[in-house]
C-alpha positions in Angstrom: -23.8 -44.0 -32.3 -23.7 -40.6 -33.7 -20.8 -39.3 -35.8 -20.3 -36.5 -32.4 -20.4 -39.6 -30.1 -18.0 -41.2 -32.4 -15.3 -38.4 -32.3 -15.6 -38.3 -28.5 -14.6 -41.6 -28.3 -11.5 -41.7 -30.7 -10.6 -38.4 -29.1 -10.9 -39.8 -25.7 -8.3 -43.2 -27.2 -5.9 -40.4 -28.7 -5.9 -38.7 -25.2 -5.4 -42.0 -23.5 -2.4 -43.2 -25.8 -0.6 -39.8 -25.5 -0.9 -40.1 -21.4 0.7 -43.7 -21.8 3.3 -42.2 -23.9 4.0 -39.3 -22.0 4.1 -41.2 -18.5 6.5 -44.2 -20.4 8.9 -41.2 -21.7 9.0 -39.7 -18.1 10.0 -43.2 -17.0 12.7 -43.5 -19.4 14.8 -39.9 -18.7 14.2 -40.6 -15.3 15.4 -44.6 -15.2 18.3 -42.4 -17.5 18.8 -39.4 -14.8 18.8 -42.7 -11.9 21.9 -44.5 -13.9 23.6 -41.5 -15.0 24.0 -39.9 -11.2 25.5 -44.1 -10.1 28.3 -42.9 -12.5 
């Protein structure tokens, strides 16, 4: 593979991780917002 094909890919895993990240941060303000309008 070619050092540009390499830097595609790792760039492509850093994209992915920060989704996941993102999308499991969303999940905890709004599990957060859920418990906090019960009170």
């Amino acid at each position: 593979m070619s050092a540009t094909g390499q830097s595609y890919v790792t760039i492509f895993y850093y994209a992915q991780n920060v989704k996941i990240k993102v999308s499991n941060a969303t999940m905890k303000v709004a599990n957060a917002n859920a418990s906090m309008s019960v009170w």
